[in-house]
C-alpha positions in Angstrom: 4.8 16.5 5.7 5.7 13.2 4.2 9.3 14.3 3.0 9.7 15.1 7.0 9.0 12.1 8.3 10.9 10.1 5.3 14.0 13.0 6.6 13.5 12.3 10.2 13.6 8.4 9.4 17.1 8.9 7.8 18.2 11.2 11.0 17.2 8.1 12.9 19.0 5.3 11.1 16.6 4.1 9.2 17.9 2.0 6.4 16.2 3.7 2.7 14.5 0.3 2.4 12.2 0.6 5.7 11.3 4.3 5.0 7.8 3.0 4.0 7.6 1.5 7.6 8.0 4.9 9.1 5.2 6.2 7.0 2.8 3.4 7.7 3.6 3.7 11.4 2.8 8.1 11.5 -0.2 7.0 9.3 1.0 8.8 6.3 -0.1 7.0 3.1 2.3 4.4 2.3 4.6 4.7 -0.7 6.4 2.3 -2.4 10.1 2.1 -2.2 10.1 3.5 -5.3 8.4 6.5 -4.5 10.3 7.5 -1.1 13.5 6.9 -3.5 12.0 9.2 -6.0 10.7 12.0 -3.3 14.6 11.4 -1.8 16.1 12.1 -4.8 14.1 15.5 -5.7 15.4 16.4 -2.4 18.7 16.4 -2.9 18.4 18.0 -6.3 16.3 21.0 -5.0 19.0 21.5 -2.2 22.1 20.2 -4.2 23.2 17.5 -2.2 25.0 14.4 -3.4 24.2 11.8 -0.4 21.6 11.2 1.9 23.4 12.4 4.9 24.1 15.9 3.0 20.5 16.0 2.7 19.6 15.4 6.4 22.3 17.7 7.7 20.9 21.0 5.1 17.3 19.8 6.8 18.2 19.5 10.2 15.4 21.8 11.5 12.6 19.3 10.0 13.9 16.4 12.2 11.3 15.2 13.9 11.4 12.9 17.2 10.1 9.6 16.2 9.5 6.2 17.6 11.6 4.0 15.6 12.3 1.0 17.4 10.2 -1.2 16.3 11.0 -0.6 12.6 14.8 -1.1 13.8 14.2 -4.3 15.2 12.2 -5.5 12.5 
């Protein structure tokens, strides 16, 4: 659950840095930077993907709809 909503933060723009926003706001347990970096980059390992967007495109069916513009704003 937490790698979708750090996924479906990406899909929306969300800039890496404010990923722990997203999860804060769902009321997921909020990771450091350092940890949504680290779940991102198992990700793209797992699925062989080089760049962020790869990643979101190969898990486009986990995208979910999310409220996001506060955390764009901010």
């Amino acid at each position: 659950m937490y790698e979708r909503y750090i996924l479906s933060g990406l899909a929306h723009g969300i800039p890496v840095g404010k990923l722990p926003l997203i999860l804060e706001r769902y009321d997921l347990e909020a990771h450091s930077l350092s940890s949504v970096e680290k779940s991102l980059r198992n990700l793209k390992k797992h699925c062989g993907c080089n760049t962020n967007a790869q990643l979101v495109y190969e898990y486009r069916e986990w995208v979910l709809k999310l409220d996001t513009d506060q955390i764009l704003d901010s």
